[in-house]
N, CA, C and O atoms as a Tinker XYZ file with bonds, in Angstrom:
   528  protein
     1  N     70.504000  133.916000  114.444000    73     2
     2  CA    70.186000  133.332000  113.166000    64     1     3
     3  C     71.313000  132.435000  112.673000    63     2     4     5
     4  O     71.085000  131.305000  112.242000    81     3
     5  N     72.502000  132.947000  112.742000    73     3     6
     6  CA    73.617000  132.064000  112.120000    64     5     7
     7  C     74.309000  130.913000  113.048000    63     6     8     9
     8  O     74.773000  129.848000  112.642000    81     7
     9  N     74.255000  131.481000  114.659000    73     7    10
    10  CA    75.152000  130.146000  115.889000    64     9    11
    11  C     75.721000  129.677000  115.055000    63    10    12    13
    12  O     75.584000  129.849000  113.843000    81    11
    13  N     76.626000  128.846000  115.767000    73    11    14
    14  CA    77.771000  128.609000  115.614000    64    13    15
    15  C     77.746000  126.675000  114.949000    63    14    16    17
    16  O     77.418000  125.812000  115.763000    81    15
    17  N     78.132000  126.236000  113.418000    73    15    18
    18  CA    77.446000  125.464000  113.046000    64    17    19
    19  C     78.910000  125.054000  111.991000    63    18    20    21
    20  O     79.076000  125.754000  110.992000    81    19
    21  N     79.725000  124.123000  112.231000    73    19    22
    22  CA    80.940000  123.931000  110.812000    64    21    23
    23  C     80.198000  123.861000  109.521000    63    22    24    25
    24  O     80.614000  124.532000  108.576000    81    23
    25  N     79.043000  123.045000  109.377000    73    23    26
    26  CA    78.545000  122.490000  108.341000    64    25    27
    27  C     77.789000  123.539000  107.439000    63    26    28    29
    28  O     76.719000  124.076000  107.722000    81    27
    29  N     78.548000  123.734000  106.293000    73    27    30
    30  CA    77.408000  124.258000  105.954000    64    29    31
    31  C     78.151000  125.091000  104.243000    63    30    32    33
    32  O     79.365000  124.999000  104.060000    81    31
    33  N     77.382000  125.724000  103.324000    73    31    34
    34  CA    77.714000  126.224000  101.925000    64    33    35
    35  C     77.900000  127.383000  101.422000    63    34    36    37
    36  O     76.881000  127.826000  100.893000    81    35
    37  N     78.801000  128.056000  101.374000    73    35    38
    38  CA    78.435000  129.527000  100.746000    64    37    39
    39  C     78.525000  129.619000   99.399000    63    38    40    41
    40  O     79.605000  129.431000   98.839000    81    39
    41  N     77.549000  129.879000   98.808000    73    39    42
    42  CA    76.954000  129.543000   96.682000    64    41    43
    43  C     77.357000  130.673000   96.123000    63    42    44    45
    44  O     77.485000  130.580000   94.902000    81    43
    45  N     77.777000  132.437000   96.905000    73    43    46
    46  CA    77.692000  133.235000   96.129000    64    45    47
    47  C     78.122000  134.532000   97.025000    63    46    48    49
    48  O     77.916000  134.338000   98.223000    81    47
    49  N     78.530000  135.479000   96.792000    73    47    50
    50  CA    79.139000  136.828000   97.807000    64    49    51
    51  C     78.685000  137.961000   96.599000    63    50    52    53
    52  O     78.591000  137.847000   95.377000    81    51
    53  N     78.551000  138.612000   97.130000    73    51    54
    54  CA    78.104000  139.971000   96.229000    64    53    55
    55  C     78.396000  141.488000   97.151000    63    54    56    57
    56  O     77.718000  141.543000   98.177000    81    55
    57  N     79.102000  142.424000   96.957000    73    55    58
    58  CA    79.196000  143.707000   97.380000    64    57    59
    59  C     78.346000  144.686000   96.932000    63    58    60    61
    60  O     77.836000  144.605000   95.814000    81    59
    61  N     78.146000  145.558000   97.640000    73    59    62
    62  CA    76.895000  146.555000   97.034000    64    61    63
    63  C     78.109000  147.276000   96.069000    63    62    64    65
    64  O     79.333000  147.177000   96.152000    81    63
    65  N     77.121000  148.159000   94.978000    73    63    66
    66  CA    78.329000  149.508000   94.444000    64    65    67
    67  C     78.876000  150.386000   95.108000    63    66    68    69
    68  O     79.871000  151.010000   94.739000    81    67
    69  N     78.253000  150.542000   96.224000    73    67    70
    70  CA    78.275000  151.939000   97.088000    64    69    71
    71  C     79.725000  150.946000   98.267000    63    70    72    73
    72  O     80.599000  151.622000   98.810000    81    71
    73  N     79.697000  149.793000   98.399000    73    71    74
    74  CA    80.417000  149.270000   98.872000    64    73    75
    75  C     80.110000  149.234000  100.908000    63    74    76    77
    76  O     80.932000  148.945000  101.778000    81    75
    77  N     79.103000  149.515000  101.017000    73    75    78
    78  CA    78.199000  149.437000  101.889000    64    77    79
    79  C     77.896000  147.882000  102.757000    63    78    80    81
    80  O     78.121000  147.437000  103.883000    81    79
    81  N     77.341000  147.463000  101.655000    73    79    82
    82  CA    76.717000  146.062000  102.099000    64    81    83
    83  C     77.988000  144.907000  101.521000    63    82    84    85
    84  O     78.919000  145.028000  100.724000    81    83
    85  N     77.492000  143.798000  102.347000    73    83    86
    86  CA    77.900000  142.319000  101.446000    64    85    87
    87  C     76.533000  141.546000  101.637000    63    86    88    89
    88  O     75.729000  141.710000  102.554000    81    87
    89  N     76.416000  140.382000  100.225000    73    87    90
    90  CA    75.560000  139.727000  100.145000    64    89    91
    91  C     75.963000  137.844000  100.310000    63    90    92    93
    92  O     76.737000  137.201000   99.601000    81    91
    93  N     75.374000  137.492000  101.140000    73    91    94
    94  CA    75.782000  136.310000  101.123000    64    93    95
    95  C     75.011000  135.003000  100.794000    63    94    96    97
    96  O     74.384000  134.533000  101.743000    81    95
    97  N     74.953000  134.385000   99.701000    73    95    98
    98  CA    73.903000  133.421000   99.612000    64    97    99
    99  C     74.586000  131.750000  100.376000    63    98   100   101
   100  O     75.650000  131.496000   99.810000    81    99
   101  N     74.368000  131.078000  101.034000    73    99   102
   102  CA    74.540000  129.961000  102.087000    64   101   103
   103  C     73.324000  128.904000  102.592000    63   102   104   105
   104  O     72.231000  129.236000  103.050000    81   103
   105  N     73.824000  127.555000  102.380000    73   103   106
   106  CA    72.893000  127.327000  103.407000    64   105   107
   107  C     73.976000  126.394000  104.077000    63   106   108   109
   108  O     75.105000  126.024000  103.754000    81   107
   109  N     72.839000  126.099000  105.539000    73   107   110
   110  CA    73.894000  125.128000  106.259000    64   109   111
   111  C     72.742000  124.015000  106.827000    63   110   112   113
   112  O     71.555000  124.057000  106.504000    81   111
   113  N     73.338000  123.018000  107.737000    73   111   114
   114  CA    72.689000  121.621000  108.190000    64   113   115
   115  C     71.711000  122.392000  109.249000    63   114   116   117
   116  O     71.527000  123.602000  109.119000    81   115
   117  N     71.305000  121.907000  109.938000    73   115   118
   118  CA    70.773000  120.038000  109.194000    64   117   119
   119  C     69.352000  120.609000  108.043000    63   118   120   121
   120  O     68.847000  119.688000  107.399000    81   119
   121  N     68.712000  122.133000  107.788000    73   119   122
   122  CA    67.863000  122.561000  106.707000    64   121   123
   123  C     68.261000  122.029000  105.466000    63   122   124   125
   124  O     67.785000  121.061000  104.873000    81   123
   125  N     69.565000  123.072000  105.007000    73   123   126
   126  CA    70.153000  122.725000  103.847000    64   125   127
   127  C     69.043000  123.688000  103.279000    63   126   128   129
   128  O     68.975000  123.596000  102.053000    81   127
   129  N     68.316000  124.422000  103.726000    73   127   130
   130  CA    67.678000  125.201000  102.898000    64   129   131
   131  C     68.563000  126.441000  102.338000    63   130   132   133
   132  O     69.606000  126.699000  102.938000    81   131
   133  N     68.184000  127.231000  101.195000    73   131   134
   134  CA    68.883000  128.508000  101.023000    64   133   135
   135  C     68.366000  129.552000  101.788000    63   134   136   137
   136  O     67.205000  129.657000  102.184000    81   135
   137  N     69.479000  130.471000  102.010000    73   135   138
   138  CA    68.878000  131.734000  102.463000    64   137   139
   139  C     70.142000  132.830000  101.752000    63   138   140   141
   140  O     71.183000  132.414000  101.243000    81   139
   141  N     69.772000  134.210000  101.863000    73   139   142
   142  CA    70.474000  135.260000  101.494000    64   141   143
   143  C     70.576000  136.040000  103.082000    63   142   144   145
   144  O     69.588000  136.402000  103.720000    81   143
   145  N     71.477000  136.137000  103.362000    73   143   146
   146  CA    71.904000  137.607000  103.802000    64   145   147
   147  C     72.696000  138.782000  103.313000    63   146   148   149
   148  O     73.614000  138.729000  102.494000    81   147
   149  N     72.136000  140.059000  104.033000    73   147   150
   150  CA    72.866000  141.212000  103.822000    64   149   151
   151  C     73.548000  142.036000  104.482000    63   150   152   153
   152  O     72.847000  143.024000  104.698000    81   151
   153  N     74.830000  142.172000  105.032000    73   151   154
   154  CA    75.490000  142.518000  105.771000    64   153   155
   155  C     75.719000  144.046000  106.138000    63   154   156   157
   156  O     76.246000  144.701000  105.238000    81   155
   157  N     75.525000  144.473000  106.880000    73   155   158
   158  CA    76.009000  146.342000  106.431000    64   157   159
   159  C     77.536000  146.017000  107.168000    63   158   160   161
   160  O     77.678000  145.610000  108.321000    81   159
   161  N     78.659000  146.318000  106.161000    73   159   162
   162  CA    79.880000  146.642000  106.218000    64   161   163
   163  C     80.507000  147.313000  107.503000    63   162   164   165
   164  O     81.243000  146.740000  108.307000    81   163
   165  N     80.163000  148.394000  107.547000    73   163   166
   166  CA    80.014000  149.574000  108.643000    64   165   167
   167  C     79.600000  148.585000  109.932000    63   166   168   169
   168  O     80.291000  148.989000  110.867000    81   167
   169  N     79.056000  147.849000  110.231000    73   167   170
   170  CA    78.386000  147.575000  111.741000    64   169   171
   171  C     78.702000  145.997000  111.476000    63   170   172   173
   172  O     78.890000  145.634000  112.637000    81   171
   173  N     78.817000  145.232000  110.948000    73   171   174
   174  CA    79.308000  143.214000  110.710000    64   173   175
   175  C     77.362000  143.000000  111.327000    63   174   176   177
   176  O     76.924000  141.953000  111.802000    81   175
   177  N     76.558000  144.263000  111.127000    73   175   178
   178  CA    75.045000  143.534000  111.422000    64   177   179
   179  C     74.623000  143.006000  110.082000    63   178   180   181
   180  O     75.264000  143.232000  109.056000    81   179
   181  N     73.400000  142.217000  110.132000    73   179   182
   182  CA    72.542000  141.473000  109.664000    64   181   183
   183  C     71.566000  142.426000  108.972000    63   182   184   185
   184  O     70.674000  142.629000  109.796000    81   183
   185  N     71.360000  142.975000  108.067000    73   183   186
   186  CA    70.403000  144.093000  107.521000    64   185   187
   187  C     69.323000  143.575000  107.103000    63   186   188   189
   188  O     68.230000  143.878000  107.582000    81   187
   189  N     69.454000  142.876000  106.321000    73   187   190
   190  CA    67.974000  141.870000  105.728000    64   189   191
   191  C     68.426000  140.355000  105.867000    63   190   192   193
   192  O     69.600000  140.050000  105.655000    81   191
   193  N     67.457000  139.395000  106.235000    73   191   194
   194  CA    67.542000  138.036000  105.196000    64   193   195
   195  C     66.614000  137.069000  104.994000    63   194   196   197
   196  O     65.772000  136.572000  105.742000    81   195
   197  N     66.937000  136.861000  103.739000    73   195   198
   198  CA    65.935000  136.059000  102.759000    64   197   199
   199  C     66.000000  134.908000  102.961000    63   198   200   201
   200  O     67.110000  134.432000  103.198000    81   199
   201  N     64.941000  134.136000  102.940000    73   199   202
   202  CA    64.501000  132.658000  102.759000    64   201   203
   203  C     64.429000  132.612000  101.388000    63   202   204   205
   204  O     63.713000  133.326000  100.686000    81   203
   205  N     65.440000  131.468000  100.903000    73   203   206
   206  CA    65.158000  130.963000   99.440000    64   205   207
   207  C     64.799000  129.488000   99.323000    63   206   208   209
   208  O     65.133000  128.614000  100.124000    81   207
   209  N     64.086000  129.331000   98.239000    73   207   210
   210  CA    63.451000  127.914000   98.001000    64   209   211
   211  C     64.286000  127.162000   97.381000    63   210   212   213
   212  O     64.285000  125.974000   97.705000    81   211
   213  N     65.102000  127.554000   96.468000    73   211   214
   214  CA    65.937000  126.919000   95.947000    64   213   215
   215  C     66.865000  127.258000   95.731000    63   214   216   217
   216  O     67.000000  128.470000   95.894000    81   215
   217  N     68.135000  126.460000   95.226000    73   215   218
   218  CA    69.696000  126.816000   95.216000    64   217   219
   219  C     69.951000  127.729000   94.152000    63   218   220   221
   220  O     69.550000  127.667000   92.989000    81   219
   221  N     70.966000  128.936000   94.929000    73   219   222
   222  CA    71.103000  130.074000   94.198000    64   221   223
   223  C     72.943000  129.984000   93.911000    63   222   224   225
   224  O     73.562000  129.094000   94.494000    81   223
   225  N     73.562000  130.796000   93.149000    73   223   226
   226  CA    74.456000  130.863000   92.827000    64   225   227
   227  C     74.982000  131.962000   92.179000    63   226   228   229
   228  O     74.222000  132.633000   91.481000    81   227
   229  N     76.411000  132.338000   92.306000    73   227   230
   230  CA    76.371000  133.535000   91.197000    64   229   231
   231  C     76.016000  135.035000   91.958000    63   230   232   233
   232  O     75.409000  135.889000   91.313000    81   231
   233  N     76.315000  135.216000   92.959000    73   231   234
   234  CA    75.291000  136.658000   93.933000    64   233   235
   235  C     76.080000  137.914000   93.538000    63   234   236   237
   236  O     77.280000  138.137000   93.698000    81   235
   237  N     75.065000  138.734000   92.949000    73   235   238
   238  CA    75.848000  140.506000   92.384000    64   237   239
   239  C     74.382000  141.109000   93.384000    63   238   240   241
   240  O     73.449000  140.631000   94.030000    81   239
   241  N     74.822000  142.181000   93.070000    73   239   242
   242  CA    73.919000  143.425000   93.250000    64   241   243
   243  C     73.824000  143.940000   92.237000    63   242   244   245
   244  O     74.743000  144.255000   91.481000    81   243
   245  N     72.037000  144.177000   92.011000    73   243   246
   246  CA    72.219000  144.911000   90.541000    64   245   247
   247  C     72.704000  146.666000   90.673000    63   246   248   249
   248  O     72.717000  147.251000   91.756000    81   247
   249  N     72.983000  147.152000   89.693000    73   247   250
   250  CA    73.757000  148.656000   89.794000    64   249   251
   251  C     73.228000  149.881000   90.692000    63   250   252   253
   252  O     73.746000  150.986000   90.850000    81   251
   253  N     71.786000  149.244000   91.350000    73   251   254
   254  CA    71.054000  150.322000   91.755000    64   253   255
   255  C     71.415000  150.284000   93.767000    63   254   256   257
   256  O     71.288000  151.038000   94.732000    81   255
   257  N     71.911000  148.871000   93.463000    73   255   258
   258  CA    72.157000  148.430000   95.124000    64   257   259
   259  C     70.737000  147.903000   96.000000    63   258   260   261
   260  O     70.805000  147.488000   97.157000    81   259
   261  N     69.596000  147.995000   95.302000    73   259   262
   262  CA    68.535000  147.489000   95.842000    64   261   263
   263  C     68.337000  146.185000   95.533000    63   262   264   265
   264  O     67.309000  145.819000   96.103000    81   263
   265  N     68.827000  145.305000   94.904000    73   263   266
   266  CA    68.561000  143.953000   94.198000    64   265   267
   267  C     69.888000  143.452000   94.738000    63   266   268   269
   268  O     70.920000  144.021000   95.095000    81   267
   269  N     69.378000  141.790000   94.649000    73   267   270
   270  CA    70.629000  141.293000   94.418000    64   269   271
   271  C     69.986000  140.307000   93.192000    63   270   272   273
   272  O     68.782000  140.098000   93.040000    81   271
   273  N     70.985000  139.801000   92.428000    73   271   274
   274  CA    70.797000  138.981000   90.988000    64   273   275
   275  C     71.715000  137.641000   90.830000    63   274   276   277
   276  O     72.938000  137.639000   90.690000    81   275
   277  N     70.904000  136.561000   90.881000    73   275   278
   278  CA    71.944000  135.568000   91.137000    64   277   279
   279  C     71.103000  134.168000   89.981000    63   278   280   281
   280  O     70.058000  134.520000   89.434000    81   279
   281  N     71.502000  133.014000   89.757000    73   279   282
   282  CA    71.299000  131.749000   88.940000    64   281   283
   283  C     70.893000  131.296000   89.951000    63   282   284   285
   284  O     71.282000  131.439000   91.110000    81   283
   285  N     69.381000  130.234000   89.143000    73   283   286
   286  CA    68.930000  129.548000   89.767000    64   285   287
   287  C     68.546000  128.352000   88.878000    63   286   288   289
   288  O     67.630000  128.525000   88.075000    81   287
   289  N     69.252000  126.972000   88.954000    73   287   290
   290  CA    69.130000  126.332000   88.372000    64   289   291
   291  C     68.002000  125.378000   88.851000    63   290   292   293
   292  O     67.604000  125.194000   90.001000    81   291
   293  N     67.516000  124.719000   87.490000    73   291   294
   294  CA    66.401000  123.961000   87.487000    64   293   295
   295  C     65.882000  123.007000   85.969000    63   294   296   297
   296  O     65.601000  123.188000   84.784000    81   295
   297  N     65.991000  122.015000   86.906000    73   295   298
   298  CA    66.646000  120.620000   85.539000    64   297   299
   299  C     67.653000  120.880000   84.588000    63   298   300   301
   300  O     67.686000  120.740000   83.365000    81   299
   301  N     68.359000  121.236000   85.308000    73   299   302
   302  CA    69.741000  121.661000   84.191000    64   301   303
   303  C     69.672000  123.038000   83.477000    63   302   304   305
   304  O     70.571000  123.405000   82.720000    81   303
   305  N     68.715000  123.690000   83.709000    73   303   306
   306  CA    68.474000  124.424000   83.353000    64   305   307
   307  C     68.615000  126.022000   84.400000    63   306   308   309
   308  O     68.034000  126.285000   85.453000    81   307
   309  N     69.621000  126.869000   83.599000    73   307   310
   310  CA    70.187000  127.789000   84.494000    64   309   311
   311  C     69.173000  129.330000   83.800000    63   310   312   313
   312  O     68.692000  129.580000   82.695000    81   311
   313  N     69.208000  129.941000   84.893000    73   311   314
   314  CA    67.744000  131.132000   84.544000    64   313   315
   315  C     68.447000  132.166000   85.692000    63   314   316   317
   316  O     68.906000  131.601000   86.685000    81   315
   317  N     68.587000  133.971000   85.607000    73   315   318
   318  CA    68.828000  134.675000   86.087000    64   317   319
   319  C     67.250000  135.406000   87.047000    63   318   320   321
   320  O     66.179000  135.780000   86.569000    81   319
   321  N     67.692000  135.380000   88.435000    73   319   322
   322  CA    66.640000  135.762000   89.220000    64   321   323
   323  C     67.091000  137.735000   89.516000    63   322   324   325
   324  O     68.139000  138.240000   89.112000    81   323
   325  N     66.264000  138.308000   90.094000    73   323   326
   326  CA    66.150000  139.221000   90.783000    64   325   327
   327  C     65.436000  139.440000   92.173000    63   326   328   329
   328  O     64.209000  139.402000   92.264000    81   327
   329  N     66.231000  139.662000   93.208000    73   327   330
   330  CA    65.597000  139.522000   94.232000    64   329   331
   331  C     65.380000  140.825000   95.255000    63   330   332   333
   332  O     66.269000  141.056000   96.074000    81   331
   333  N     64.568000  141.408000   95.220000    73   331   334
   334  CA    64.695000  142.956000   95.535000    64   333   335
   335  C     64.915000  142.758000   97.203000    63   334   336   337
   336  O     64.688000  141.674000   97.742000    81   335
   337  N     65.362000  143.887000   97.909000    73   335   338
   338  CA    66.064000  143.736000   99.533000    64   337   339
   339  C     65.243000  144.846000  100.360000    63   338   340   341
   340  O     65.502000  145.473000  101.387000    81   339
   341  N     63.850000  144.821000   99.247000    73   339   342
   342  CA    63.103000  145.708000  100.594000    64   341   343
   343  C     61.635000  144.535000  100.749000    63   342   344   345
   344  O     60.468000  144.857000  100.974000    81   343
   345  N     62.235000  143.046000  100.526000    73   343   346
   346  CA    61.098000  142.100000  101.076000    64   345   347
   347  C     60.386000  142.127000   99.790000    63   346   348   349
   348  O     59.629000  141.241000  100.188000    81   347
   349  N     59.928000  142.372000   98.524000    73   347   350
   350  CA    58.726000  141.996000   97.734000    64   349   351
   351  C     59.512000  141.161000   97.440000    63   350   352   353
   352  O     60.597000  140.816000   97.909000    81   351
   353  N     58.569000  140.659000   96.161000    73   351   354
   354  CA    59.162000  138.895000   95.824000    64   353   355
   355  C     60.059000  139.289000   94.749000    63   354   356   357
   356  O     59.975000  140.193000   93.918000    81   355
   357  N     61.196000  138.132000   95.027000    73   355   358
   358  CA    61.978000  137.967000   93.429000    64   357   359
   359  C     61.075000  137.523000   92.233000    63   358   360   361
   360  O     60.044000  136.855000   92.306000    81   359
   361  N     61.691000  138.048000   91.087000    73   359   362
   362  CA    61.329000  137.431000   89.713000    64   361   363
   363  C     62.155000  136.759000   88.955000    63   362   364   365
   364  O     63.293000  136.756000   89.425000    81   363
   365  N     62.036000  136.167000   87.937000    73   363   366
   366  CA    63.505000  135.816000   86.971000    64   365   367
   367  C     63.270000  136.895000   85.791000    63   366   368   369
   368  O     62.210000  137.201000   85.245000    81   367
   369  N     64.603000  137.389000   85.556000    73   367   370
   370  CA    64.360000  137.609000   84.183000    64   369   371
   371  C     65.115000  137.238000   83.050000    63   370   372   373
   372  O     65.094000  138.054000   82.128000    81   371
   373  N     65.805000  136.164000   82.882000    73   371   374
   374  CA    65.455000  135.265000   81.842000    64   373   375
   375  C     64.763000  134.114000   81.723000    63   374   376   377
   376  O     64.308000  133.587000   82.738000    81   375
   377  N     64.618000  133.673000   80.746000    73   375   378
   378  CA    63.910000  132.867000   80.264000    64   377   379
   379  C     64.675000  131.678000   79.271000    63   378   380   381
   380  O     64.294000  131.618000   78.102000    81   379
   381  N     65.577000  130.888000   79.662000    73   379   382
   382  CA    66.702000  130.020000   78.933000    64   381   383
   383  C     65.590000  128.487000   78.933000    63   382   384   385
   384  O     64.834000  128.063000   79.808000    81   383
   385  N     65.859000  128.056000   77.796000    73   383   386
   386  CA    65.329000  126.860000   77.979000    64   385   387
   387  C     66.343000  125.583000   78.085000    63   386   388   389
   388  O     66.073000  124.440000   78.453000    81   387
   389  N     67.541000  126.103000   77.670000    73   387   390
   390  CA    68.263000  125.053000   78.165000    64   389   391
   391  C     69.848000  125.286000   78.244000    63   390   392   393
   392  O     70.243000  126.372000   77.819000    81   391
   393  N     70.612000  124.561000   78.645000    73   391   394
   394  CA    71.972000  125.306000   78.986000    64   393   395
   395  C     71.956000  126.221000   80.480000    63   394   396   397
   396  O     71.223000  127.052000   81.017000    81   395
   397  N     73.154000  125.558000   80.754000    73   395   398
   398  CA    73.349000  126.277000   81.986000    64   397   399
   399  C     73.904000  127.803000   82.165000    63   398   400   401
   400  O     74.185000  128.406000   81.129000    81   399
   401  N     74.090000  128.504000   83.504000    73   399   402
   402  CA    74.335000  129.622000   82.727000    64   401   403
   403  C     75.920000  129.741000   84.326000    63   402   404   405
   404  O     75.750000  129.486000   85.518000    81   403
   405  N     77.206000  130.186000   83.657000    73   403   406
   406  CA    78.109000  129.998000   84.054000    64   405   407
   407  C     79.054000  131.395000   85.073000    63   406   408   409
   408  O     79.970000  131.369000   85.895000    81   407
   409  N     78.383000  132.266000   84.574000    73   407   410
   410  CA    78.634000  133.895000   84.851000    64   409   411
   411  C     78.214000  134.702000   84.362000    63   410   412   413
   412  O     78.228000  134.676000   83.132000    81   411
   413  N     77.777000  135.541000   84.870000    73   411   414
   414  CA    76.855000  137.191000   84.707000    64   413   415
   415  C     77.451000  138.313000   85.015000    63   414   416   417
   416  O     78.160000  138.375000   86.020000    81   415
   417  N     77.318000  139.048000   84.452000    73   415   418
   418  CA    77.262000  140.331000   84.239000    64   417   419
   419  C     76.396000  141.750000   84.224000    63   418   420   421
   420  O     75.784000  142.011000   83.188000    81   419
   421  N     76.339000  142.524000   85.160000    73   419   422
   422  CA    75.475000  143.524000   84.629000    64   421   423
   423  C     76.199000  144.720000   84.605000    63   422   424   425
   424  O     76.967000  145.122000   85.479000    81   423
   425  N     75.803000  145.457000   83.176000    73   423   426
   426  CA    76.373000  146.666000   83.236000    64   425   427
   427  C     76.033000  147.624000   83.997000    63   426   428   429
   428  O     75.035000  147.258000   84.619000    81   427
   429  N     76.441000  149.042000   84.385000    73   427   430
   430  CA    76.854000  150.096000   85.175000    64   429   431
   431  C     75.601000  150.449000   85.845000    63   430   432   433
   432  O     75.160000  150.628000   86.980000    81   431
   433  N     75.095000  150.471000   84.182000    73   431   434
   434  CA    73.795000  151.195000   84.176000    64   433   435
   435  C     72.629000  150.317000   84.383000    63   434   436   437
   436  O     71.596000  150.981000   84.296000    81   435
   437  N     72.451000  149.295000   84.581000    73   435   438
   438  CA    71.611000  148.158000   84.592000    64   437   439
   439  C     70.255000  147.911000   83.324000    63   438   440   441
   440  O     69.087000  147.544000   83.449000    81   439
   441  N     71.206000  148.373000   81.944000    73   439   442
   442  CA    70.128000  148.026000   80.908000    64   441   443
   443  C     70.969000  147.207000   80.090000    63   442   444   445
   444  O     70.452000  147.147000   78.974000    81   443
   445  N     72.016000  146.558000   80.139000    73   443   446
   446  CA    72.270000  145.332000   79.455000    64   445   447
   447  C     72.892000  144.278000   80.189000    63   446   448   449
   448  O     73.388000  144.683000   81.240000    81   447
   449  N     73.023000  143.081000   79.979000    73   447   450
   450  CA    73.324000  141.727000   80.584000    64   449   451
   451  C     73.888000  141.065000   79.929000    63   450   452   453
   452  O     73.389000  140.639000   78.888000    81   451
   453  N     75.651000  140.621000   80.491000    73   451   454
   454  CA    76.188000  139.687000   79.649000    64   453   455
   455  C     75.919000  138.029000   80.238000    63   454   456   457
   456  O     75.691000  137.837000   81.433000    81   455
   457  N     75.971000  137.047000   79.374000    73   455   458
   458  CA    75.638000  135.938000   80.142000    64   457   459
   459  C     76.645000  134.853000   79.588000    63   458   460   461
   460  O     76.560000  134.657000   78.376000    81   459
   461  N     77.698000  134.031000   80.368000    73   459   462
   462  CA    77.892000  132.838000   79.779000    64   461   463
   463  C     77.522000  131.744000   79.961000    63   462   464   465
   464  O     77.576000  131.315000   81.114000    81   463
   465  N     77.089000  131.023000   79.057000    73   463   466
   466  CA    76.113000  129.994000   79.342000    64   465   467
   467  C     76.917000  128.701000   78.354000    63   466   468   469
   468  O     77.731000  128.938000   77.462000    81   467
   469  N     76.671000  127.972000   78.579000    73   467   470
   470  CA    76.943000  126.685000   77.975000    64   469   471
   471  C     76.429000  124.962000   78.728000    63   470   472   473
   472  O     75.785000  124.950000   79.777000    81   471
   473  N     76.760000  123.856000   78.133000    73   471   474
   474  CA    76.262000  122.436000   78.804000    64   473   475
   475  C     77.845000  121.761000   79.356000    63   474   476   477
   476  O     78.812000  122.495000   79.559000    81   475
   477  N     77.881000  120.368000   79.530000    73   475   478
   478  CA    78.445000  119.533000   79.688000    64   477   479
   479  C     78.339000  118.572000   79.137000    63   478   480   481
   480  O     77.197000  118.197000   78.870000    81   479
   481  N     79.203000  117.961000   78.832000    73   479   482
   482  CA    79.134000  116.550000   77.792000    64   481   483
   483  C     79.717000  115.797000   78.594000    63   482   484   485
   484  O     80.497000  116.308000   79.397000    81   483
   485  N     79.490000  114.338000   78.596000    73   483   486
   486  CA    80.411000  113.441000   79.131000    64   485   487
   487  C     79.709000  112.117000   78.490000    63   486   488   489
   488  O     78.526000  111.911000   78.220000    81   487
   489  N     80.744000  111.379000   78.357000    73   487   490
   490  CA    80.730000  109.912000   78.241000    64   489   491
   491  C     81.004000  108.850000   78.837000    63   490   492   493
   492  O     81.669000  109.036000   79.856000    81   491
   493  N     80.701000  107.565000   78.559000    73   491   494
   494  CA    80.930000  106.315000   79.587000    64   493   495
   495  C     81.776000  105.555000   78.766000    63   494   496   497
   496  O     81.197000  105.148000   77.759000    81   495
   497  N     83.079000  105.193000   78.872000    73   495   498
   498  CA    84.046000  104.082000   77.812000    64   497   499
   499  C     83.640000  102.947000   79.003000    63   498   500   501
   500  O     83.377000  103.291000   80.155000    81   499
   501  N     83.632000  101.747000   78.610000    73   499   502
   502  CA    83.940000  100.428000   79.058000    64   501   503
   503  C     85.452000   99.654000   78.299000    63   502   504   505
   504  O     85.521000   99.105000   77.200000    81   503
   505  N     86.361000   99.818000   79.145000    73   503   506
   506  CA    87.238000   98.809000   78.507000    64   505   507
   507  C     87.576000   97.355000   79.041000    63   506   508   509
   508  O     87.726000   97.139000   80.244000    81   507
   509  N     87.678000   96.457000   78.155000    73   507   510
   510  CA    87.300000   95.111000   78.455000    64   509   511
   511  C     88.667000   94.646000   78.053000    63   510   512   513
   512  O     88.946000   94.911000   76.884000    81   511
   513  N     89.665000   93.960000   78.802000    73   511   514
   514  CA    90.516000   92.861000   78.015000    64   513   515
   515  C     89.867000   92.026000   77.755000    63   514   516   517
   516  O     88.994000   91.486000   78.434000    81   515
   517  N     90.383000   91.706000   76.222000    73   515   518
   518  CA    89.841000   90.394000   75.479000    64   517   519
   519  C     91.002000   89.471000   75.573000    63   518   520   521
   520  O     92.190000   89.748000   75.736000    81   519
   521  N     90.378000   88.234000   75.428000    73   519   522
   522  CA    91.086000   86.872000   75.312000    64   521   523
   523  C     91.782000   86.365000   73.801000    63   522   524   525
   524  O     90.928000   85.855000   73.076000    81   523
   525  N     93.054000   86.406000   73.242000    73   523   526
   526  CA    92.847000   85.989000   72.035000    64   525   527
   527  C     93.018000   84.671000   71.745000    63   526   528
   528  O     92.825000   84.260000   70.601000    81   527
């Protein structure tokens, strides 16, 4: 699955709690598609991996070690996914309408979520010497 390839992105690393697994979100040439893998620690094997549609970022495990939880941006717009690691489908669960989202958090227990989120501003100056 992986051969041997220079080119290519890693968006996100995530450790299980149990400290078991690593999660790796990447893609490489000439796809450029995303995918997730999951590593078992213990053996450097390949445990699961996911085909993703779009660019992920940000990779935790949620507290239970069955998920991994990562950003998925879309028109500027940054939204927290869940992607469970026994194959059913991910969901998002937020719902941001705008603003990106910069780092996550989940607590211990997996019933609250910190999020930092914010935009970017930028401007264009033109400076011109004038003639007097």
């Amino acid at each position: 699955m992986f051969g041997v390839n220079p080119q290519g992105y890693i968006y996100g690393l995530g450790v299980s709690p149990d400290g078991k697994k690593l999660a790796i979100e990447f893609s490489r040439a000439p796809e450029w598609t995303s995918k997730t893998a999951v590593f078992d620690l213990a053996s450097s094997s390949v445990s699961r991996a996911i085909d993703a549609s779009r660019y992920a970022s940000g990779m935790q495990f949620t507290p239970d070690g069955k998920s991994v939880a990562y950003v998925i941006g879309e028109n500027n717009v940054g939204n927290l996914w869940v992607q469970p690691l026994d194959g059913s489908a991910g969901h998002r669960i937020t719902d941001f309408k705008s603003e990106q989202i910069w780092s996550f958090s989940l607590s211990p227990d997996g019933k609250s979520l910190a999020v930092l989120r914010g935009h970017y501003d930028s401007d264009v100056v033109l400076l011109q010497e004038s003639n007097p």
